[in-house]
N, CA and C atoms as an extended XYZ file, in Angstrom:
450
Properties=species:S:1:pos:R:3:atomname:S:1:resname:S:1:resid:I:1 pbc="F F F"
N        -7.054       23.392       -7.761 N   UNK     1
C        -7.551       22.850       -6.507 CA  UNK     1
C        -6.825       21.558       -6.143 C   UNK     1
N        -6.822       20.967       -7.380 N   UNK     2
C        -5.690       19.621       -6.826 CA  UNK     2
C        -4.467       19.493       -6.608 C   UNK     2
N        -3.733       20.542       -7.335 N   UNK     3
C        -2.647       20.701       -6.878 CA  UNK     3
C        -2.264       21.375       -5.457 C   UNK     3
N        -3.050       21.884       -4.821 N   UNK     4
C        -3.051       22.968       -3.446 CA  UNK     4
C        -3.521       21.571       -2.636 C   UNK     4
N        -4.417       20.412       -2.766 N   UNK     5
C        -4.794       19.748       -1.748 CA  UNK     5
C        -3.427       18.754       -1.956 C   UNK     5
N        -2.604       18.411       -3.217 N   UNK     6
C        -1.595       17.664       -2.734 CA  UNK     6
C        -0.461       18.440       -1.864 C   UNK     6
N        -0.082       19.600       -2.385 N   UNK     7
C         0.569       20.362       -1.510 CA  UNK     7
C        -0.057       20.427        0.093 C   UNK     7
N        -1.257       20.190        0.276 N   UNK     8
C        -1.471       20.227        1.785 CA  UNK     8
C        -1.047       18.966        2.188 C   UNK     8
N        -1.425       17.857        1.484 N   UNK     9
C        -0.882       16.816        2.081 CA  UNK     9
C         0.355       16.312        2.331 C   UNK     9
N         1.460       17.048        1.269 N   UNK    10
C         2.714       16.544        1.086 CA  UNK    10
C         2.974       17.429        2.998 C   UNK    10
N         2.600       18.429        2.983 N   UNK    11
C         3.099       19.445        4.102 CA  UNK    11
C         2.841       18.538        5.114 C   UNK    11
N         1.508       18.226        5.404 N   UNK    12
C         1.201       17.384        6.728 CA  UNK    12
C         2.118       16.242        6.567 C   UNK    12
N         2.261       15.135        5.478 N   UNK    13
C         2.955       14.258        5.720 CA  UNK    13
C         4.234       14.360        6.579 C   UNK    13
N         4.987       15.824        6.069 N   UNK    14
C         6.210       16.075        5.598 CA  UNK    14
C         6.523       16.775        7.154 C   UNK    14
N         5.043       17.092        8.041 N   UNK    15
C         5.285       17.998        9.387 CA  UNK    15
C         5.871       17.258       10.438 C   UNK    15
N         6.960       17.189       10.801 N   UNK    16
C         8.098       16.010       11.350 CA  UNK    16
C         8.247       17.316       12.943 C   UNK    16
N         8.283       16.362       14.031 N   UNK    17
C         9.226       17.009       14.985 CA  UNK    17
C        10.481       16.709       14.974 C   UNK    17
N        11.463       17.168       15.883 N   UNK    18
C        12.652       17.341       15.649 CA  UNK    18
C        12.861       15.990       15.421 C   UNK    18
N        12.734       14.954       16.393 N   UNK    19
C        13.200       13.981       16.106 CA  UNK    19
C        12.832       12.945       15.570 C   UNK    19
N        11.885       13.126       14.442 N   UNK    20
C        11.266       12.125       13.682 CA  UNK    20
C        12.613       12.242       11.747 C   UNK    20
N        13.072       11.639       11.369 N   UNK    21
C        13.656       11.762       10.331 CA  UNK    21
C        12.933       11.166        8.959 C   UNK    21
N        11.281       11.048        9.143 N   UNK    22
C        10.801       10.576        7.940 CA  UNK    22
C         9.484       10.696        8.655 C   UNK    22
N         8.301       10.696        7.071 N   UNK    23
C         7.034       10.636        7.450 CA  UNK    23
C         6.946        9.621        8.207 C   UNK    23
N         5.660        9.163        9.137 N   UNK    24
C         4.879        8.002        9.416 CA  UNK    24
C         3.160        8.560        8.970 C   UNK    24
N         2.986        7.031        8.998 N   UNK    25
C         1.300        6.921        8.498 CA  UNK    25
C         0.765        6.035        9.028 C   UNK    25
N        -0.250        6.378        9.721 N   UNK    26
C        -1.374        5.350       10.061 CA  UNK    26
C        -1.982        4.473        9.425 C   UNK    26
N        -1.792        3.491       10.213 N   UNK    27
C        -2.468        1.712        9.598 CA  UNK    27
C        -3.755        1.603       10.297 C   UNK    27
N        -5.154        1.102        9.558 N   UNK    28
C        -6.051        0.781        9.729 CA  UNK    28
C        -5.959        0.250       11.540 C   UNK    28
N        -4.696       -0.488       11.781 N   UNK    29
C        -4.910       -1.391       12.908 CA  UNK    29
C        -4.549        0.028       14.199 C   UNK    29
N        -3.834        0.999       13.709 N   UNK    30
C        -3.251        2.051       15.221 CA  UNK    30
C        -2.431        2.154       14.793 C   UNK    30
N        -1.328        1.310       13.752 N   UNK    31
C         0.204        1.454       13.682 CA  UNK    31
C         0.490        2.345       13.446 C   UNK    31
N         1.854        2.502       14.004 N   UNK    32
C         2.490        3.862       12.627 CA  UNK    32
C         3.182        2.906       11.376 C   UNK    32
N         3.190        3.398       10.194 N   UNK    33
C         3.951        2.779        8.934 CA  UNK    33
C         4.937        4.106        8.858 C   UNK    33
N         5.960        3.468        8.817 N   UNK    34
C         7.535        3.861        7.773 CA  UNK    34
C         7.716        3.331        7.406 C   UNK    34
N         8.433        3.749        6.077 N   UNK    35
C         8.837        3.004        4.944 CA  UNK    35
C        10.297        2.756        6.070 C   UNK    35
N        10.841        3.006        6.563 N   UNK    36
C        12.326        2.833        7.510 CA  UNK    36
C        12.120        1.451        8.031 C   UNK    36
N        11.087        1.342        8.557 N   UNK    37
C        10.948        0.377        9.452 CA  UNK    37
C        10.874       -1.242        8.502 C   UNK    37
N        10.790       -0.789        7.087 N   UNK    38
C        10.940       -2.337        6.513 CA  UNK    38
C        12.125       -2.199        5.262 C   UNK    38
N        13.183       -1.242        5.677 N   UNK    39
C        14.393       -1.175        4.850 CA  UNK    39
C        14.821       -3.058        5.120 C   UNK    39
N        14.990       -3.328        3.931 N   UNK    40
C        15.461       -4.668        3.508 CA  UNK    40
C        14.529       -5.909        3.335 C   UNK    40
N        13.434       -5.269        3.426 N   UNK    41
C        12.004       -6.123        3.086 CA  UNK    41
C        11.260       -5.479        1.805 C   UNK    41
N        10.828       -6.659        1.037 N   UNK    42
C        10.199       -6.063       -0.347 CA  UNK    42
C         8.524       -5.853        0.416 C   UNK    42
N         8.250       -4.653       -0.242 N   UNK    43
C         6.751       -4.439       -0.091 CA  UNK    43
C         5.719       -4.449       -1.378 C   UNK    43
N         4.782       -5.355       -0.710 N   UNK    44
C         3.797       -5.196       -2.007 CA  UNK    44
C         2.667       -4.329       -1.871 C   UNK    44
N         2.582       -3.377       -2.010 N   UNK    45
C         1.749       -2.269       -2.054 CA  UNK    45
C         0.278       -2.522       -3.075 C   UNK    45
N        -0.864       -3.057       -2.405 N   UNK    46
C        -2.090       -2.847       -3.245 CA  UNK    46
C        -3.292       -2.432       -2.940 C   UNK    46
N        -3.935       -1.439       -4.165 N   UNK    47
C        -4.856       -0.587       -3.992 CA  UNK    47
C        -5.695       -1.244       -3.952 C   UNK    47
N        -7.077       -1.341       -3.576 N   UNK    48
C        -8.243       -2.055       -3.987 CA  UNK    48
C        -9.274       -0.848       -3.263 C   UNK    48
N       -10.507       -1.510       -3.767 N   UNK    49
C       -11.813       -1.111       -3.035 CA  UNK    49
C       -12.842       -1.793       -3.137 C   UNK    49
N       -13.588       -1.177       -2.269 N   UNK    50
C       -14.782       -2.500       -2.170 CA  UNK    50
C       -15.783       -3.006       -3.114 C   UNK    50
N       -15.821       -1.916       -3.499 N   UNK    51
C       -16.812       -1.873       -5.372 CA  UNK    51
C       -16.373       -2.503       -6.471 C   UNK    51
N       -14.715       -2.923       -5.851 N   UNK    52
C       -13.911       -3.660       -7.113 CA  UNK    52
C       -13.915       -5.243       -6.723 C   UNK    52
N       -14.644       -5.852       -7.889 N   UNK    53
C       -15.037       -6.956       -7.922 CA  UNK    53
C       -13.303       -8.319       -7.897 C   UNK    53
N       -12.313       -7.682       -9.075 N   UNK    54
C       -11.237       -7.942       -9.235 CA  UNK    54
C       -10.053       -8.330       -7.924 C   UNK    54
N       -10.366       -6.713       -7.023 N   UNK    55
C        -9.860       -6.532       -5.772 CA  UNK    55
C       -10.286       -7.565       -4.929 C   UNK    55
N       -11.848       -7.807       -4.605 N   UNK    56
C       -12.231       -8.829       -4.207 CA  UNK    56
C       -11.840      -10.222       -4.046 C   UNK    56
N       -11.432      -10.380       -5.174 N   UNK    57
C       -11.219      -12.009       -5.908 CA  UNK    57
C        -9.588      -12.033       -5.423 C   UNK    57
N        -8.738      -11.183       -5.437 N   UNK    58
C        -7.489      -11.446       -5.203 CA  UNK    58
C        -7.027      -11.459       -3.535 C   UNK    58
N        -7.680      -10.871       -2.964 N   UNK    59
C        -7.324      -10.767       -1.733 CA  UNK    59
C        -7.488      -11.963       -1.085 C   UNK    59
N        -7.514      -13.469       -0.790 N   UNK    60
C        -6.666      -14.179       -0.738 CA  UNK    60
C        -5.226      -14.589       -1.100 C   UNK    60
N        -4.957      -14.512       -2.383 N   UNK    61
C        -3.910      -14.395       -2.792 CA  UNK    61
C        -2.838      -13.585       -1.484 C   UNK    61
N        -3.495      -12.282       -1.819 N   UNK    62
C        -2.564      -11.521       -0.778 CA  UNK    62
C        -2.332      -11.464        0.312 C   UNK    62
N        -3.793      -11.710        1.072 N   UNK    63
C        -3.397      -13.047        2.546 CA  UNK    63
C        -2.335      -14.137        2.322 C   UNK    63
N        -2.398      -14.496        1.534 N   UNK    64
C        -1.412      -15.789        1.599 CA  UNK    64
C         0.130      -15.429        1.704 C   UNK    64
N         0.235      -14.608        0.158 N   UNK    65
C         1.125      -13.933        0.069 CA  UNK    65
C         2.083      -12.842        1.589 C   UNK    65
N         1.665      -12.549        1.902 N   UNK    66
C         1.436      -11.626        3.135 CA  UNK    66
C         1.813      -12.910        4.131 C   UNK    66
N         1.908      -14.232        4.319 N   UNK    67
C         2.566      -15.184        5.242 CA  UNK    67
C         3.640      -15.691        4.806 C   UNK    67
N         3.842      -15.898        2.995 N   UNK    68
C         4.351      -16.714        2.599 CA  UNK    68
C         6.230      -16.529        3.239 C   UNK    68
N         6.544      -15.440        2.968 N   UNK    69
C         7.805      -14.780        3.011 CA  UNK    69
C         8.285      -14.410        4.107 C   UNK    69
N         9.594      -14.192        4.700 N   UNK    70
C         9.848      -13.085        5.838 CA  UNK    70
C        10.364      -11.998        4.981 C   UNK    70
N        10.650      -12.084        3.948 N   UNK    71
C        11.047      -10.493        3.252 CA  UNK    71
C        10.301      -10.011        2.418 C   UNK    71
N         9.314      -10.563        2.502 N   UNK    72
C         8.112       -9.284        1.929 CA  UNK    72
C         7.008       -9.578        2.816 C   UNK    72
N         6.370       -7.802        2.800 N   UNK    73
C         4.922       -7.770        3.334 CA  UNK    73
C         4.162       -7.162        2.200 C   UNK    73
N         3.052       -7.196        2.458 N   UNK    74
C         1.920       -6.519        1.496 CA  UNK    74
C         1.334       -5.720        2.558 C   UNK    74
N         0.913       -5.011        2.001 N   UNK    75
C         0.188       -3.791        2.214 CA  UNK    75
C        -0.843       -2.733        1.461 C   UNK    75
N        -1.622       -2.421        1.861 N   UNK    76
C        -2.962       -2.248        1.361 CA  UNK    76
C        -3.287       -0.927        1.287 C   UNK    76
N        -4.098       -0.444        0.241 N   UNK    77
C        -4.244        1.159        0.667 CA  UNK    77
C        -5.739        1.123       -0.223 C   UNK    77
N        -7.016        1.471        0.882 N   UNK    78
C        -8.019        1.492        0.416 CA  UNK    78
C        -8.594        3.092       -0.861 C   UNK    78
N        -8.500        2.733       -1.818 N   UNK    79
C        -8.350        3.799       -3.030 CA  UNK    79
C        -9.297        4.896       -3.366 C   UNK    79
N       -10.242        4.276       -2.374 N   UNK    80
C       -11.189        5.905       -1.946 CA  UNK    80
C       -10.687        6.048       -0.949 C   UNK    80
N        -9.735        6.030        0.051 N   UNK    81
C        -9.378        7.113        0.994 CA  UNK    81
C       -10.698        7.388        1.730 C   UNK    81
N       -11.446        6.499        2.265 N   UNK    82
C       -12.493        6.420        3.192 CA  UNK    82
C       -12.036        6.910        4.253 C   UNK    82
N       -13.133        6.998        5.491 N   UNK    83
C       -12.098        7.026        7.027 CA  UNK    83
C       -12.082        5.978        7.656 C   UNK    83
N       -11.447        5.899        8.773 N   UNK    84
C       -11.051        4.727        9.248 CA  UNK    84
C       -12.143        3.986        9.146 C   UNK    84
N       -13.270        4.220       10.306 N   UNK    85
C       -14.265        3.080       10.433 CA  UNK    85
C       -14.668        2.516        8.900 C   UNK    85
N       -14.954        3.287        7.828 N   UNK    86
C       -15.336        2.839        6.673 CA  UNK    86
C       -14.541        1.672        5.892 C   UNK    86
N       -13.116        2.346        6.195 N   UNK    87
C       -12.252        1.301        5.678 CA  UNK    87
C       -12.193        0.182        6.835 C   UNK    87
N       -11.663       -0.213        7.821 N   UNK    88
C       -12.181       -1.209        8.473 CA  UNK    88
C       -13.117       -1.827        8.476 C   UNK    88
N       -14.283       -1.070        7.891 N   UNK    89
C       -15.659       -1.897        7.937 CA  UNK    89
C       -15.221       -3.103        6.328 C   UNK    89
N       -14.612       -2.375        5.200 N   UNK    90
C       -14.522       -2.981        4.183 CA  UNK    90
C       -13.841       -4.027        4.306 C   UNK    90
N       -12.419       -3.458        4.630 N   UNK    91
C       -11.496       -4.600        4.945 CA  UNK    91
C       -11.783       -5.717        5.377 C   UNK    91
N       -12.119       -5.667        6.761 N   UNK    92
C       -13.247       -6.538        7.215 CA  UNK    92
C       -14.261       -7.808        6.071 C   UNK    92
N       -15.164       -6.858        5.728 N   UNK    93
C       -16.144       -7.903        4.652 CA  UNK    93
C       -15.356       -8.151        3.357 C   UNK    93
N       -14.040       -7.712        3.050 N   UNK    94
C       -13.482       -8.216        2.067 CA  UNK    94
C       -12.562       -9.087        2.561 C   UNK    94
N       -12.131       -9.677        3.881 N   UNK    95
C       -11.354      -10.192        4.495 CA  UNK    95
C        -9.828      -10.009        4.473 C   UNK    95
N        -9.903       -9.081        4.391 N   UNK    96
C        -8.336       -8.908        4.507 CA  UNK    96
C        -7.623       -8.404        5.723 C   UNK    96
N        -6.476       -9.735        5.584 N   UNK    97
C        -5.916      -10.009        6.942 CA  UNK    97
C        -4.244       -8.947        7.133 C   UNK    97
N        -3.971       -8.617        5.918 N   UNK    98
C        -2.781       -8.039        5.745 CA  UNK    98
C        -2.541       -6.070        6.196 C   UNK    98
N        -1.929       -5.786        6.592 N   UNK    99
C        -2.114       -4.596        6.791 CA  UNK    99
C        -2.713       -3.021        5.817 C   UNK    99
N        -3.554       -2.208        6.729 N   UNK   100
C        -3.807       -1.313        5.273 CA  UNK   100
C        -3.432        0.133        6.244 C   UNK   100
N        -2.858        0.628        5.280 N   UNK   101
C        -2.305        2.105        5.308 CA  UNK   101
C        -3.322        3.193        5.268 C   UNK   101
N        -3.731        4.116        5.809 N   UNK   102
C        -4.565        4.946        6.164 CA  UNK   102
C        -4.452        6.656        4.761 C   UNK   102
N        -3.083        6.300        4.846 N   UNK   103
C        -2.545        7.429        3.430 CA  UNK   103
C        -1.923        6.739        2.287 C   UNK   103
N        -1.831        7.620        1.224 N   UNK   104
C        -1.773        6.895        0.337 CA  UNK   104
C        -0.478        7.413       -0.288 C   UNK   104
N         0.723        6.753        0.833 N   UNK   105
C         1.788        6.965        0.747 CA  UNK   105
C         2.699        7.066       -0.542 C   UNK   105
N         2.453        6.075       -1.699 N   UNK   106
C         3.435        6.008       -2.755 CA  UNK   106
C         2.828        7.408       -3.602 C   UNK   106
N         1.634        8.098       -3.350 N   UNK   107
C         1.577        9.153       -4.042 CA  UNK   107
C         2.208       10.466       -3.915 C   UNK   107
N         2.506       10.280       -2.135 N   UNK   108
C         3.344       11.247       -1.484 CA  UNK   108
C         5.050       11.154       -1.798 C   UNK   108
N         5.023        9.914       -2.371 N   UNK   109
C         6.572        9.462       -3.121 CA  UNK   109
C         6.371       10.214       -4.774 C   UNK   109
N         5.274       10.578       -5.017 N   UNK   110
C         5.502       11.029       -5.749 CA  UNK   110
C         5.105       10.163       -7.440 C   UNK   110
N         4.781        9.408       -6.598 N   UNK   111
C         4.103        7.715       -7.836 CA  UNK   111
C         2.092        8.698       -8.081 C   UNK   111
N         2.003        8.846       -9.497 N   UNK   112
C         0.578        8.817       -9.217 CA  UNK   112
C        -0.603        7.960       -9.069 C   UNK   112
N        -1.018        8.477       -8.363 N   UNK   113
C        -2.425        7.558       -7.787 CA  UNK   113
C        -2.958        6.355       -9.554 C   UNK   113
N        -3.237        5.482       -8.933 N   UNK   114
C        -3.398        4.345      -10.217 CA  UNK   114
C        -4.907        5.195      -10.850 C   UNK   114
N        -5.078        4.660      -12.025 N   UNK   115
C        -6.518        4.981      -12.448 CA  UNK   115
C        -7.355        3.283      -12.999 C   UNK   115
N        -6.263        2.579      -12.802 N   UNK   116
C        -7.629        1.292      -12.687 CA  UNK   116
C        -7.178        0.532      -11.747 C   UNK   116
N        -7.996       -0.195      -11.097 N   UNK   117
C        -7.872       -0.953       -9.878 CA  UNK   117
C        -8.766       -2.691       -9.922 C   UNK   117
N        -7.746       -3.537       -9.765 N   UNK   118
C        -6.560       -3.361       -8.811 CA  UNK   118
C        -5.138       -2.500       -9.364 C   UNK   118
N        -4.738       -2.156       -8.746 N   UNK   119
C        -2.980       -2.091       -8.735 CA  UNK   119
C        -2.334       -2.193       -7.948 C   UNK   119
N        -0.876       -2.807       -8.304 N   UNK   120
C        -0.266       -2.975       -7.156 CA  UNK   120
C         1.152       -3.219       -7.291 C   UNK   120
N         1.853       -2.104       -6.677 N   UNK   121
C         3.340       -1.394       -6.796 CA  UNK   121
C         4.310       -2.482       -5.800 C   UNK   121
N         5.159       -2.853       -6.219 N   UNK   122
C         6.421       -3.741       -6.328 CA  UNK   122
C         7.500       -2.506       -5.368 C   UNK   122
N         8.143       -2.234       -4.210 N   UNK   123
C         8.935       -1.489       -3.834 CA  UNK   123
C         9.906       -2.644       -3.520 C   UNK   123
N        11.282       -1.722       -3.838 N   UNK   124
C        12.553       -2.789       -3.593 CA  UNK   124
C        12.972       -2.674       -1.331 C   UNK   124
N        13.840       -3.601       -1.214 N   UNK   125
C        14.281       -3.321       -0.263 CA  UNK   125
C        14.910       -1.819        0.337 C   UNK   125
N        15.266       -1.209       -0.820 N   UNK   126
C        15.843        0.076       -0.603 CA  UNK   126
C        14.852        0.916       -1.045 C   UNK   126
N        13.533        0.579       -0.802 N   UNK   127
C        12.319        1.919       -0.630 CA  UNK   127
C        12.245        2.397       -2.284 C   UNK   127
N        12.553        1.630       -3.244 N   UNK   128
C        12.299        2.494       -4.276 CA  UNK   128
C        11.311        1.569       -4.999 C   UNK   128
N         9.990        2.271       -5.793 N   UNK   129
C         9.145        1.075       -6.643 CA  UNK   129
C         9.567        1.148       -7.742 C   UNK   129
N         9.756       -0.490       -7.956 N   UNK   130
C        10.753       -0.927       -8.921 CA  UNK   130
C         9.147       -1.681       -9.953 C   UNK   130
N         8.360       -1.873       -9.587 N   UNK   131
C         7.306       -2.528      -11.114 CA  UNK   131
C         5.569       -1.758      -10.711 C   UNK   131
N         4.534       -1.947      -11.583 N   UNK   132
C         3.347       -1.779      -11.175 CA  UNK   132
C         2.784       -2.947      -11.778 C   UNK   132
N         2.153       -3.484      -11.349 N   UNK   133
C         1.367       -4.685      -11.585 CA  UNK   133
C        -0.263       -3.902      -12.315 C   UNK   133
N        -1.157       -4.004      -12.952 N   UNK   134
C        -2.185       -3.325      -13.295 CA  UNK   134
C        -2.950       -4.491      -13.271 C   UNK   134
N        -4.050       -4.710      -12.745 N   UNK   135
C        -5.368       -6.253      -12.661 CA  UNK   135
C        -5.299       -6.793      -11.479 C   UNK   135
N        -6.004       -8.072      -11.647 N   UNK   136
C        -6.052       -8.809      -10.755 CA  UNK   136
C        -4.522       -9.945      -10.634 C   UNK   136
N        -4.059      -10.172       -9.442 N   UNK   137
C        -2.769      -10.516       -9.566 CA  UNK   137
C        -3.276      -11.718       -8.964 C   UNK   137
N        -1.632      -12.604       -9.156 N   UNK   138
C        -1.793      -13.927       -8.641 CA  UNK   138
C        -0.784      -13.965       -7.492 C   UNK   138
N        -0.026      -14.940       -6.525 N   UNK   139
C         0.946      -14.949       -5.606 CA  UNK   139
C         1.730      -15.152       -7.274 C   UNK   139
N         1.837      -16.424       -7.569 N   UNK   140
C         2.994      -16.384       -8.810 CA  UNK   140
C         3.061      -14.856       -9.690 C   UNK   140
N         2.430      -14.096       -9.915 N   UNK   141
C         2.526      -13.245      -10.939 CA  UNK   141
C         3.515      -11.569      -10.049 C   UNK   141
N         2.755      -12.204       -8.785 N   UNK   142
C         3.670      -10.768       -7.610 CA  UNK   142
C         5.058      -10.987       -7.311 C   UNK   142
N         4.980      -12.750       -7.282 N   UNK   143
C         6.473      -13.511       -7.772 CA  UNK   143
C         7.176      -13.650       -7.863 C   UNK   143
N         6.963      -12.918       -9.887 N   UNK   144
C         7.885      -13.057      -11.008 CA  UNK   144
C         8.085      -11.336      -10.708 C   UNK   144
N         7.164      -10.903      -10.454 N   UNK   145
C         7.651       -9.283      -10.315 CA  UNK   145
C         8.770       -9.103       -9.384 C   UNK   145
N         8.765       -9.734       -8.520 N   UNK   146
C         9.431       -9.259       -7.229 CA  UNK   146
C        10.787       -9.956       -7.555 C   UNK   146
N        10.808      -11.190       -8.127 N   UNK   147
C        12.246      -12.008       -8.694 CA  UNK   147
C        12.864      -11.467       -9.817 C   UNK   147
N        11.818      -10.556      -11.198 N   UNK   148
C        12.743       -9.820      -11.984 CA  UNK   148
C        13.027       -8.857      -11.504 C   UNK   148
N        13.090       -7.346      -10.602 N   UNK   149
C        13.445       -6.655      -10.031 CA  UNK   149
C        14.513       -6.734       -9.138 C   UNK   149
N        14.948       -7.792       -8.928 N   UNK   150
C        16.397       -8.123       -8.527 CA  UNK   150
C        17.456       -8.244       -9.179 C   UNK   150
């Protein structure tokens, strides 16, 4: 069964008209997300949810983080896969100001879904994830990740 619902999803991701040359995914806010659209920007990719106390506590950090730079963004992917309003409602009371992704794109890369949370995947400028962070992170600790991967 799980393998047939990732295969449905890889398909939908993967259902392109002619002139689209890569998935897009919906952001909490309306956006579309491609990974294209931030070739040469590091992304910090983190899971959280609202039940996670850890997740909680860091998301300042990642607000901050999320201004500090022009070559990296963070980005968010709520890890129950709620629907929109749900996840907006969280986001919201967890305050997070940084963008969140509606799919849970690095799994469709083929990365599997984390099994403790927080986590949070390190992608290089050239779209590939280069570290996983596992806990609660710091701006210094996303950092040192993002400075040894160079």
């Amino acid at each position: 069964m799980k393998l047939a619902v990732r295969c449905l999803l890889l398909i939908a991701a993967f259902s392109m008209s002619a002139c689209d040359r890569e998935p897009s995914f919906e952001t909490m806010s309306g956006e579309t997300f491609q990974l294209s659209k931030y070739e040469g920007q590091w992304l910090v990719v983190n899971y959280w949810a609202i039940w996670c106390a850890p997740c909680r506590r860091e998301i300042p950090e990642l607000n901050e983080l999320d201004h500090l730079r022009d070559d990296l963004m963070v980005v968010g992917i709520n890890w129950d896969q709620d629907p929109l309003d749900k996840t907006s409602d969280y986001a919201t009371r967890m305050g997070i100001e940084f963008e969140v992704v509606l799919t849970d794109f690095p799994y469709l890369m083929g990365h599997p879904r984390p099994n403790i949370l927080p986590t949070t995947l390190i992608i290089s400028p050239t779209g590939e994830i280069v570290n996983e962070l596992v806990g609660e992170q710091t701006i210094e600790s996303i950092l040192n990740a993002v400075d040894n991967a160079q």
